[in-house]
TORPA-4810 file (N, C-alpha, C, O; in nm, 3 decimals):
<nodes>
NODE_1_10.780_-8.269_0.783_10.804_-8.349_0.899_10.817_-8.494_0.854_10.730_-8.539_0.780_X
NODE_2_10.930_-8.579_0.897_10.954_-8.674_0.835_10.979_-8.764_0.985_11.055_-8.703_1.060_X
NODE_3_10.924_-8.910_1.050_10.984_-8.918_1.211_10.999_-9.104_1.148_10.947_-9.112_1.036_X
NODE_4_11.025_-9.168_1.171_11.111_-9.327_1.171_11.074_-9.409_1.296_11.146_-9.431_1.393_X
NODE_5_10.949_-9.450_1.275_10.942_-9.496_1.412_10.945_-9.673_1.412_10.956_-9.748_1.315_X
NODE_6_10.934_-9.700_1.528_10.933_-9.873_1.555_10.755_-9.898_1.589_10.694_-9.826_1.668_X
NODE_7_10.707_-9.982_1.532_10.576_-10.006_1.577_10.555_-10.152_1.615_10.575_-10.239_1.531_X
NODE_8_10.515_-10.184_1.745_10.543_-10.316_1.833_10.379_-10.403_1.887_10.309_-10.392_1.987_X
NODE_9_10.373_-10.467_1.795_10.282_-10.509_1.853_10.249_-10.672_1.971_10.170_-10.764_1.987_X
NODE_10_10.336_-10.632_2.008_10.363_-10.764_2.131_10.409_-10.902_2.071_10.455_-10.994_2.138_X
NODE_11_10.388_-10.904_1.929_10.390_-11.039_1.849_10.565_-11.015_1.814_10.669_-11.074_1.844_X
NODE_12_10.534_-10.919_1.752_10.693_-10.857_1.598_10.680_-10.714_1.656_10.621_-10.670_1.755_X
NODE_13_10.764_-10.650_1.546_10.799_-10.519_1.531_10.834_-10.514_1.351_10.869_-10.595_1.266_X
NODE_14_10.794_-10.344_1.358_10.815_-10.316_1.185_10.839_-10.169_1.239_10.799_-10.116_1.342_X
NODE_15_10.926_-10.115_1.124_10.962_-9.991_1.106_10.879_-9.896_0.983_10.843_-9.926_0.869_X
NODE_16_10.869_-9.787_1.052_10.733_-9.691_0.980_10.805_-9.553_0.972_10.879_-9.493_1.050_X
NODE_17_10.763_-9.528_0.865_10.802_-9.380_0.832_10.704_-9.309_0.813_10.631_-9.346_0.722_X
NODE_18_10.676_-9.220_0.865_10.554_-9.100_0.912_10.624_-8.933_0.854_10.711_-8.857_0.898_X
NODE_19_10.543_-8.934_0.750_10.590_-8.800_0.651_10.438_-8.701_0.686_10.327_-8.741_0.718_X
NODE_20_10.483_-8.574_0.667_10.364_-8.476_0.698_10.284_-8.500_0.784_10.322_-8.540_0.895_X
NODE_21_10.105_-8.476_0.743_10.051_-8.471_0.851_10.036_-8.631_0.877_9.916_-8.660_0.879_X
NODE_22_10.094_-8.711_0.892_10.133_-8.848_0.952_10.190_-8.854_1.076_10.167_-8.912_1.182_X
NODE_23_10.282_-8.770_1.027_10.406_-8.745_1.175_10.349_-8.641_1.315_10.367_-8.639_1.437_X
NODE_24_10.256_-8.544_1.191_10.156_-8.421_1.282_10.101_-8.541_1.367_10.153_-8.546_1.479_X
NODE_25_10.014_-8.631_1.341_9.903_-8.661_1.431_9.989_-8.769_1.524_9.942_-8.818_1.627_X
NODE_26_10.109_-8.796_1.478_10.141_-8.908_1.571_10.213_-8.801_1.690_10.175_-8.809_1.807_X
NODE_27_10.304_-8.715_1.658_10.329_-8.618_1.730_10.248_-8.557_1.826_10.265_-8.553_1.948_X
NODE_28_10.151_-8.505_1.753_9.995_-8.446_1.792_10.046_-8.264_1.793_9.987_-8.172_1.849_X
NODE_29_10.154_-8.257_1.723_10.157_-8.116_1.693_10.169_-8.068_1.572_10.148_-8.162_1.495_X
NODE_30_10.195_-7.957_1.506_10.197_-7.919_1.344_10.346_-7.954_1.333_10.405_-8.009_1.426_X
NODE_31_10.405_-7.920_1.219_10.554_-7.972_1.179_10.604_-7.770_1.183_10.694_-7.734_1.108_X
NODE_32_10.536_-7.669_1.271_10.592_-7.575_1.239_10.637_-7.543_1.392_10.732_-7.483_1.444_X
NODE_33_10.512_-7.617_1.440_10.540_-7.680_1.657_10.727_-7.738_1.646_10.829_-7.675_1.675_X
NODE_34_10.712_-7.857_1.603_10.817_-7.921_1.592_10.942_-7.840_1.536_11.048_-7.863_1.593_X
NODE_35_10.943_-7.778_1.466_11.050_-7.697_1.418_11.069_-7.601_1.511_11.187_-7.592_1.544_X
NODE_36_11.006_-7.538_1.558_11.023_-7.421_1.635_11.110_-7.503_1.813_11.213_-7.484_1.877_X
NODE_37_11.030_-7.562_1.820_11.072_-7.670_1.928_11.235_-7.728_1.906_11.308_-7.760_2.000_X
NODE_38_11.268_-7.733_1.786_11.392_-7.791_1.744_11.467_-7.690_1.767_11.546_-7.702_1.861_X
NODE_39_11.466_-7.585_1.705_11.500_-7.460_1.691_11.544_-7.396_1.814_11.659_-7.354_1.824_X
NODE_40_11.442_-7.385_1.928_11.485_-7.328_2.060_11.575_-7.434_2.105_11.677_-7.379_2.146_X
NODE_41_11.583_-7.533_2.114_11.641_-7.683_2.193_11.754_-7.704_2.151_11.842_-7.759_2.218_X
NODE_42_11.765_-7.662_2.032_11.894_-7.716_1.934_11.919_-7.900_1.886_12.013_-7.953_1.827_X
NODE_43_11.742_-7.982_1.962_11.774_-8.102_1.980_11.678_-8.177_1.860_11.555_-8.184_1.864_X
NODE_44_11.759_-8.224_1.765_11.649_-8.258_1.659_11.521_-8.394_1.735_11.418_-8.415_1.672_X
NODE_45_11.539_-8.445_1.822_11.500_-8.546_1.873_11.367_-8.486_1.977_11.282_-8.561_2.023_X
NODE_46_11.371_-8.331_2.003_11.302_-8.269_2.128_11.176_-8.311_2.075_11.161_-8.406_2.151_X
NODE_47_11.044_-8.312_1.982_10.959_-8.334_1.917_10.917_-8.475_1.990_10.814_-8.466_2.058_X
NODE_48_10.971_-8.583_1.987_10.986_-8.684_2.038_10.967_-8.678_2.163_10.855_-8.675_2.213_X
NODE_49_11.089_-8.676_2.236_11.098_-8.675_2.358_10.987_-8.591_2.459_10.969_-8.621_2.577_X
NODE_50_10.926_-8.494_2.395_10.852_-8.428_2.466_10.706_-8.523_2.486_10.631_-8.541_2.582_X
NODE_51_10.708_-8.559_2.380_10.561_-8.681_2.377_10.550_-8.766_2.375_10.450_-8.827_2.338_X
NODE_52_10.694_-8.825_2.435_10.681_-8.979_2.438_10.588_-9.043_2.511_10.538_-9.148_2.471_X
NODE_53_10.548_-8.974_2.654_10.411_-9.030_2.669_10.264_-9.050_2.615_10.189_-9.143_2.648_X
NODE_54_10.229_-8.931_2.511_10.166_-8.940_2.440_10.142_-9.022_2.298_10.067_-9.011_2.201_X
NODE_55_10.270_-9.124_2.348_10.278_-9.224_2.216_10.318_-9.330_2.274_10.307_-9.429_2.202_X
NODE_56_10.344_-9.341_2.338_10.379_-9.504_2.397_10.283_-9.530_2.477_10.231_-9.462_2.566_X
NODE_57_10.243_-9.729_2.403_10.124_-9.754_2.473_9.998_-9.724_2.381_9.881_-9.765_2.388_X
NODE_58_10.049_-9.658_2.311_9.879_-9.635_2.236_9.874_-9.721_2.102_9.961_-9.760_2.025_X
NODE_59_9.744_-9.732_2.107_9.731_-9.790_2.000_9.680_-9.721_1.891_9.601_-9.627_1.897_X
NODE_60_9.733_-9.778_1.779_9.702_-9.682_1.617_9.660_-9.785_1.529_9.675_-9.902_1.564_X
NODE_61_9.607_-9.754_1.417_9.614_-9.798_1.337_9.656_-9.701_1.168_9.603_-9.617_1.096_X
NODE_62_9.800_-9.790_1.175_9.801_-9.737_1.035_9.849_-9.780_0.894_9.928_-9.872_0.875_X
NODE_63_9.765_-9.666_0.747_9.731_-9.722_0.648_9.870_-9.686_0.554_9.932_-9.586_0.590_X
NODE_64_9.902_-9.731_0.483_10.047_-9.708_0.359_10.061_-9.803_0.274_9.984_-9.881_0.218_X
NODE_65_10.214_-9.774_0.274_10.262_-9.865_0.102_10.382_-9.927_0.222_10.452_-9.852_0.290_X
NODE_66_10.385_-10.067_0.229_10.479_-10.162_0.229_10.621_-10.156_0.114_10.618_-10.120_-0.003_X
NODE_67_10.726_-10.197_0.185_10.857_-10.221_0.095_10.916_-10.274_0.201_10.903_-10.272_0.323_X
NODE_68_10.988_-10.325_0.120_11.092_-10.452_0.149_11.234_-10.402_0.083_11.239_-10.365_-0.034_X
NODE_69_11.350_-10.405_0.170_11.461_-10.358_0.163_11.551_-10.466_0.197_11.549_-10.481_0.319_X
NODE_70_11.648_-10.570_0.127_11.714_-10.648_0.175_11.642_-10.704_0.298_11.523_-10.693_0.269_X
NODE_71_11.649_-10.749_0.398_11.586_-10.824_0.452_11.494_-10.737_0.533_11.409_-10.808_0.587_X
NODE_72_11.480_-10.606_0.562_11.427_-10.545_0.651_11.305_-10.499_0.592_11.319_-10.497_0.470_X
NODE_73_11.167_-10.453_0.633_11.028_-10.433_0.553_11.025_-10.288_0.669_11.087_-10.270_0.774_X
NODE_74_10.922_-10.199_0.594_10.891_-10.092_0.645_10.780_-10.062_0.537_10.756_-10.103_0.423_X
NODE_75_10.695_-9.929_0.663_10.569_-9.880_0.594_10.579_-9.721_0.558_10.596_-9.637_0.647_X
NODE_76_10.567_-9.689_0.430_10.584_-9.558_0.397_10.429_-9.485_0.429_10.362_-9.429_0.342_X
NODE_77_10.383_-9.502_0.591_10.268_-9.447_0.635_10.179_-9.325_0.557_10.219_-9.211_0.580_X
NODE_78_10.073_-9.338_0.476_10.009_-9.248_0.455_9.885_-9.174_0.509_9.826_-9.070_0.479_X
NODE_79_9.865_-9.288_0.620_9.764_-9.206_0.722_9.806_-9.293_0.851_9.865_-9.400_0.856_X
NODE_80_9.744_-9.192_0.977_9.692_-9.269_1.130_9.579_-9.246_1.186_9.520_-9.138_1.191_X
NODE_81_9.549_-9.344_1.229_9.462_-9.278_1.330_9.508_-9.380_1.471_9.582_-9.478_1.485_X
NODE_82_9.443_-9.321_1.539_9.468_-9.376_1.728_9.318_-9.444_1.718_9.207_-9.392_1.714_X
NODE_83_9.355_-9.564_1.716_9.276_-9.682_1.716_9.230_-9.686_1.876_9.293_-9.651_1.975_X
NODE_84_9.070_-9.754_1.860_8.997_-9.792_2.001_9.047_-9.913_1.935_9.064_-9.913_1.813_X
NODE_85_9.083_-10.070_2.044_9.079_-10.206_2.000_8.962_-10.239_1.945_8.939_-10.263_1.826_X
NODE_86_8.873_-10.239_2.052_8.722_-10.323_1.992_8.623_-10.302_1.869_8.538_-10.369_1.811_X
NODE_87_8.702_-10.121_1.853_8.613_-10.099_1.700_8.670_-10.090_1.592_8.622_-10.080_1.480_X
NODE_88_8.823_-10.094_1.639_8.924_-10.160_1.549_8.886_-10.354_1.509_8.833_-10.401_1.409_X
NODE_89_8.920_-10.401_1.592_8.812_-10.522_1.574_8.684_-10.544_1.520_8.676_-10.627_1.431_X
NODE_90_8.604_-10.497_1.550_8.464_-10.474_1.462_8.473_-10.473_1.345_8.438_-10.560_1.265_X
NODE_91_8.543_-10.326_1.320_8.576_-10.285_1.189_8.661_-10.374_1.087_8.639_-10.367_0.966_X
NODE_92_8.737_-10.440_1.130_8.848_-10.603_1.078_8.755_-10.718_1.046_8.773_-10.773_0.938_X
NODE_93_8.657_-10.762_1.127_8.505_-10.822_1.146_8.426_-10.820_0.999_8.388_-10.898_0.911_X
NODE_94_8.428_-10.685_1.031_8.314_-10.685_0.886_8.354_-10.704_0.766_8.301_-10.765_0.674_X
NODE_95_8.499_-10.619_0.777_8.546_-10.651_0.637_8.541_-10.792_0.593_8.476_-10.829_0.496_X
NODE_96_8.639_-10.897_0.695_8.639_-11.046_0.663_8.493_-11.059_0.622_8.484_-11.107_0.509_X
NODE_97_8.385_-11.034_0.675_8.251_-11.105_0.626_8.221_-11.039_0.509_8.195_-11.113_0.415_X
NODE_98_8.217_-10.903_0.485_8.228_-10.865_0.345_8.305_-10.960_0.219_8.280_-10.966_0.099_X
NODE_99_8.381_-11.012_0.282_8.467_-11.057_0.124_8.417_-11.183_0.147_8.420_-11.245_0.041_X
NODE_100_8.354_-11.277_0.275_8.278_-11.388_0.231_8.116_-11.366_0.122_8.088_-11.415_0.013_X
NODE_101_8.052_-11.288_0.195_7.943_-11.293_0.121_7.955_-11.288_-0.071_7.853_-11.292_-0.140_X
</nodes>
């Protein structure tokens, strides 16, 4: 499972590529869901469209490898998770004070 998504955080936008179980959890189905789903539909896009509510609006946080392509940057996502803000914050918190002490 390979999906190309836009990730917007009210400031910018960056483009993310979500391979395996990356794409599973952003999806929130297996990549054998998604195929089969493709398969009956004939619509490579059905995977998507079926959960777009289940993805827009939410918040994630996720971890990868950065690259830079002529002027455009993207994240070759190697994990997600569906971020709470405030313990996403917390968690951002400590680190900064970690690297003061």
């Amino acid at each position: 499972m390979r999906y190309k998504v836009t990730l917007d955080d009210g400031f910018g936008s960056i483009r993310a590529t979500l391979f395996g179980e990356t794409g599973e959890a952003l999806l929130q189905m297996t990549a054998q869901e998604a195929f089969d789903l493709i398969s009956k539909s004939g619509n490579n896009q059905a995977p998507i469209e079926q959960n777009t509510d289940k993805m827009l609006g939410q918040h994630i946080a996720i971890q990868g490898r950065v690259t830079k392509y002529k002027d455009s940057v993207d994240i070759a996502a190697s994990g997600l998770d569906f971020a709470d803000s405030v313990e996403e914050i917390k968690r951002m918190k400590q680190n900064v004070m970690d690297m003061l002490d």
